[in-house]
C-alpha positions as CSV (number, residue, x, y, z in Angstrom):
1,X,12.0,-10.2,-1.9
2,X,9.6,-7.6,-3.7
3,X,6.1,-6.6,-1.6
4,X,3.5,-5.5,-3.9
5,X,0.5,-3.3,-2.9
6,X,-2.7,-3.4,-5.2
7,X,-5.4,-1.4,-4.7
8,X,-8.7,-0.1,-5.4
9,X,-10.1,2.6,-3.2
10,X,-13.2,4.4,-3.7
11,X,-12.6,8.3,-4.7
12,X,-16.7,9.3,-4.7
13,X,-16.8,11.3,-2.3
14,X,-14.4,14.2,-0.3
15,X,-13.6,12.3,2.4
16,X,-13.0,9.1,0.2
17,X,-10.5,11.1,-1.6
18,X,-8.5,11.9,1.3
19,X,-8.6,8.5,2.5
20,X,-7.1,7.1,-1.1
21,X,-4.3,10.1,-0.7
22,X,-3.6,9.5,3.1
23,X,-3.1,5.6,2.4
24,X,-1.0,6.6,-1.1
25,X,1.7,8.7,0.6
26,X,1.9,6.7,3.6
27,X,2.9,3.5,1.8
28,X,5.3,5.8,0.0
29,X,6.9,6.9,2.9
30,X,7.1,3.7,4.5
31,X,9.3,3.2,0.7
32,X,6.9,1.7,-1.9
33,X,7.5,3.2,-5.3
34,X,4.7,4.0,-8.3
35,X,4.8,0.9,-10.5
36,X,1.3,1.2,-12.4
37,X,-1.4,2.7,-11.7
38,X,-2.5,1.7,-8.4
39,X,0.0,-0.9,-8.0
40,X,3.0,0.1,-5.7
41,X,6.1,-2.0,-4.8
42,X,9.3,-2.2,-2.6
43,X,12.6,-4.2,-2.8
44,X,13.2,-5.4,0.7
45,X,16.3,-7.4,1.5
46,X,14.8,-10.5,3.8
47,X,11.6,-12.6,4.1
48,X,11.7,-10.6,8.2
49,X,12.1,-7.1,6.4
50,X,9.5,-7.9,4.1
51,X,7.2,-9.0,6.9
52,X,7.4,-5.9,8.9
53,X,6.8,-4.2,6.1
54,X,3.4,-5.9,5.2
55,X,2.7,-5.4,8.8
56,X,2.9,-1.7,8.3
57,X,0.5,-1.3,5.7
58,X,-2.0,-3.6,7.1
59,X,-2.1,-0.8,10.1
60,X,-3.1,1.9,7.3
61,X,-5.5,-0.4,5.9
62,X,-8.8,2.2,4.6
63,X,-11.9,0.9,6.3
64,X,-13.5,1.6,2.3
65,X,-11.8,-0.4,-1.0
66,X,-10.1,-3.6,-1.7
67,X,-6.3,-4.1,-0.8
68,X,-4.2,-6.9,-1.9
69,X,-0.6,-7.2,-0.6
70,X,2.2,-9.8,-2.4
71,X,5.3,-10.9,-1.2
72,X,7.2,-12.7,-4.0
């Protein structure tokens, strides 16, 4: 299964900015790789792996921007 992250996070103001970079390099750690542009993915090796990962990035979820996560 791949999870896809798409986002669109507002980068007007300082503390936007840090926001946009906090979420970026914490999906990253939790393994999603650059794909385009504000679009990140991960392979993950079960639907339950996959789901716990989805979980995790709905808990860094910015309160600003729009998110869309994709598990195909």
């Amino acid at each position: 299964m791949w999870v896809l992250v798409f986002f669109d996070l507002p980068t007007t103001t300082k503390r936007d900015r840090k926001r946009y970079t906090r979420f970026r390099k914490d999906i990253m750690q939790d393994g999603f790789e650059l794909f385009q542009w504000s679009i990140y993915l991960r392979h993950c090796m079960s639907r339950e792996n996959a789901d716990a990962h989805v979980a995790r990035v709905k808990k860094l979820l910015p309160s600003k921007g729009h998110v869309v996560i994709m598990s195909i």
